[in-house]
C-alpha positions as CSV (number, residue, x, y, z in Angstrom):
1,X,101.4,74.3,128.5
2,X,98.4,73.2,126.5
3,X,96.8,76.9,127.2
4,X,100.2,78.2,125.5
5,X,99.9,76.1,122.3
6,X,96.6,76.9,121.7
7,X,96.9,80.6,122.7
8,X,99.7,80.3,119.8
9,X,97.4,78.0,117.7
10,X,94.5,81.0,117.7
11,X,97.0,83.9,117.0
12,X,98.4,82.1,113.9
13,X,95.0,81.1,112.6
14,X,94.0,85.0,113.4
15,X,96.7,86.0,111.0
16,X,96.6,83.5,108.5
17,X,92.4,84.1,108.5
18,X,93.2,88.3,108.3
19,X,95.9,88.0,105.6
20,X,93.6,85.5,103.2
21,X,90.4,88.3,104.0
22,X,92.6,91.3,103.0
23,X,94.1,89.7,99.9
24,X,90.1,88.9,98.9
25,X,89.9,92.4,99.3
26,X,92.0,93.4,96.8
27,X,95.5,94.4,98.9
28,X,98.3,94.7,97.2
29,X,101.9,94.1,98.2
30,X,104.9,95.8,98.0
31,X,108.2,93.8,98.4
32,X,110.7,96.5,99.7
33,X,113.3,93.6,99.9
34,X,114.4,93.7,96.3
35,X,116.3,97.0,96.5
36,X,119.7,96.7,95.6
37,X,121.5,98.8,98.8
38,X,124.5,99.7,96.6
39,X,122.0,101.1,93.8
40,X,120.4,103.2,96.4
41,X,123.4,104.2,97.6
42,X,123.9,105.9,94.2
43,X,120.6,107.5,94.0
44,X,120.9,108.9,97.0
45,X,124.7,110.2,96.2
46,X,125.4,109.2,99.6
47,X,129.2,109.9,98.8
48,X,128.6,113.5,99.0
49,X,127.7,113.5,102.2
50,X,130.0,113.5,104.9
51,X,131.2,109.9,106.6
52,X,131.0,110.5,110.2
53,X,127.0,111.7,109.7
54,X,127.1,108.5,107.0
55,X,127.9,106.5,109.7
56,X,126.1,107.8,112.0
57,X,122.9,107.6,110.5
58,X,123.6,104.1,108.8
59,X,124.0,103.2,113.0
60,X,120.4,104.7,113.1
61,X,118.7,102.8,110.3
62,X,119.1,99.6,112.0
63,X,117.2,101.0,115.2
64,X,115.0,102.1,112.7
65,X,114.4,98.3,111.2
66,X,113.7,97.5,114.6
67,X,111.4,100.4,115.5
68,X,109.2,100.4,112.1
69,X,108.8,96.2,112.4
70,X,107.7,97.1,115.7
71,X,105.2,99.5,114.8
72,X,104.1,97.6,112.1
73,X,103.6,94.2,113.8
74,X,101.2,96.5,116.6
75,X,99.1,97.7,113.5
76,X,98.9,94.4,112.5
77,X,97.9,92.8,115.6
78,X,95.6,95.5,116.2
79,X,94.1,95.2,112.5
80,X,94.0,90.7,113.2
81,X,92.5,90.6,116.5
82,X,89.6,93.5,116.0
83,X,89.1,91.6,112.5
84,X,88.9,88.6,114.3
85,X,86.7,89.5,117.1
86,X,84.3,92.2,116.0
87,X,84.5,91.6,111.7
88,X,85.2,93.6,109.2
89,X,83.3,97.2,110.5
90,X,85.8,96.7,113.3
91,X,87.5,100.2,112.4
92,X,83.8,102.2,112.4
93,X,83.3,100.2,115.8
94,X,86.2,100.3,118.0
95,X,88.2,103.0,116.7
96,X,87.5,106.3,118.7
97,X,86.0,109.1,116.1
98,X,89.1,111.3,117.0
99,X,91.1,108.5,115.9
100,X,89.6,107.9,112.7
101,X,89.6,111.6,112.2
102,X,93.4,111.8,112.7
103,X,93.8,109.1,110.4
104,X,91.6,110.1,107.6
105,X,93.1,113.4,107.4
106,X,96.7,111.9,107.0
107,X,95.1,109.9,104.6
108,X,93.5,113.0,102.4
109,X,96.8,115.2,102.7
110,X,98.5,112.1,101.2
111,X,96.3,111.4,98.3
112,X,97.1,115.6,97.4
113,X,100.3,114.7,96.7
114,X,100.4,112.0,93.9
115,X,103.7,112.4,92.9
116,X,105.3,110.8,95.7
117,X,104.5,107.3,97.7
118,X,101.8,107.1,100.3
119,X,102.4,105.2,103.5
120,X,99.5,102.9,102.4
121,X,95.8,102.5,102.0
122,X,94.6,101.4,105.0
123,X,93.7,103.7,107.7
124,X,95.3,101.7,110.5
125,X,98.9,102.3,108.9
126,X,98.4,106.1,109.1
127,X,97.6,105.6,112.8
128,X,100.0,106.7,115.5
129,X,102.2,104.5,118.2
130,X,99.8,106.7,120.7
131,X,96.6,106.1,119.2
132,X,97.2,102.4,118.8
133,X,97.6,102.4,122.4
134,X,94.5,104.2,123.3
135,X,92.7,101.6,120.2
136,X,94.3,98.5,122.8
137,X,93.1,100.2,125.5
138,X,89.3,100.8,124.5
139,X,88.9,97.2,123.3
140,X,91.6,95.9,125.7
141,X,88.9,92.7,126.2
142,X,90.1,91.5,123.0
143,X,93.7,92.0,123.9
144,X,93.8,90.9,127.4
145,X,94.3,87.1,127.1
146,X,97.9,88.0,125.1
147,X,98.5,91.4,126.7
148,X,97.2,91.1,130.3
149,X,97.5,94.7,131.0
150,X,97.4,97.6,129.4
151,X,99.8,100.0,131.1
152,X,102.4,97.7,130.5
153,X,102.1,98.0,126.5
154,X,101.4,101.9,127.5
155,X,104.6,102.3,129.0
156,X,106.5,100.3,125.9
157,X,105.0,101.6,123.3
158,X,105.7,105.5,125.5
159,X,109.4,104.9,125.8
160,X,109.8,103.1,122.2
161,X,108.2,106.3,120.7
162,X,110.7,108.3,122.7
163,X,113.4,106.9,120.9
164,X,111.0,106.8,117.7
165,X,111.0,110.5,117.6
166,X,114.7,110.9,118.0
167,X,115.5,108.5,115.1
168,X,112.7,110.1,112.6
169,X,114.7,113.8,113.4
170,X,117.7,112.6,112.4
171,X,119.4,112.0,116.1
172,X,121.7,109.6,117.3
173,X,120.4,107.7,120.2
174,X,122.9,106.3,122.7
175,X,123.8,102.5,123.1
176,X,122.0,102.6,126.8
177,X,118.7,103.5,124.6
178,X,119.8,101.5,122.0
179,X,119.6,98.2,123.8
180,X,116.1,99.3,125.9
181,X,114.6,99.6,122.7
182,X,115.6,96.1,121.9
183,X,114.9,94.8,125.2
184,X,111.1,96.4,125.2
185,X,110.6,94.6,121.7
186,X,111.9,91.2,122.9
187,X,109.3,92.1,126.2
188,X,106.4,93.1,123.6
189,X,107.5,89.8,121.0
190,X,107.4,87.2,124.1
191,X,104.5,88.5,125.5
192,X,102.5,89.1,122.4
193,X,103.8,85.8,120.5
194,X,104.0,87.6,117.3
């Protein structure tokens, strides 16, 4: 029990010491939370478009919720426990160059097109569900006392990403895939402790 609380106890302070590090470094936040659904609703003229794809796709979104939190809590734990354990070089260190490669181009094609939002400014958020696998798995001492073993999270983050990539091309996933995907996160969020 007391290996538990502490194992909790060093994954908060983790967070807690990555968040204060990249606010000193200058991050800025963006609080998605104050749209106004209705409002974008208009924008969007989303009464245009027909009700049973509406509907469909409103189905879809929440899966989405689910699937990009995901994501993003991997990127994070990814980005807190190599900050935590290596230091701040930890992307130049433990991040394959193939990796950093993939990510730097994403980030390059992005900053081309200045008109519209990019995805972010740190190169971990323009990495892949694949690649943060194969990140875990190169450094996988640092994960292995919250993880345990690496195939596991392989074969999550595999058959999320499945379901990833039918969501993201506008597809409607059944309610059999549906409730894996929520029973790999509840897996991945118990095991993890994020």
């Amino acid at each position: 029990m007391l290996d538990d609380v502490e194992r909790a106890y060093s994954f908060i302070a983790r967070g807690l010491f990555t968040e204060e590090a990249l606010d000193r470094a200058g991050r800025q936040r963006k609080n998605q939370s104050e749209f106004d659904h209705e409002q974008l609703a208009k924008l969007l003229s989303i009464e245009t478009l027909d009700e049973e794809r509406v509907a469909n796709a409103r189905a879809m979104a929440t899966v989405y919720i689910a699937i990009a939190a995901f994501e993003n809590s991997v990127r994070e734990l990814v980005s807190n426990t190599l900050l935590e354990n290596v230091g701040e070089s930890w992307w130049e260190e433990c991040v394959s160059n193939r990796i950093r490669e993939a990510a730097k181009s994403r980030m390059e094609e992005e900053e081309k097109i200045r008109w519209h939002t990019s995805r972010g400014e740190d190169p971990i958020q323009f990495t892949m569900l694949p690649n943060l696998i194969n990140i875990i798995r190169a450094n996988f001492e640092h994960f292995e006392p919250f993880i345990h073993e690496a195939d596991w999270a392989a074969a999550i983050f595999d058959s999320i990403e499945r379901s990833r990539n039918v969501i993201m091309h506008s597809g409607t996933l059944d309610n059999r895939d549906i409730a894996r995907v929520g029973a790999l996160i509840r897996d991945w969020t118990n095991q993890v402790a994020t």
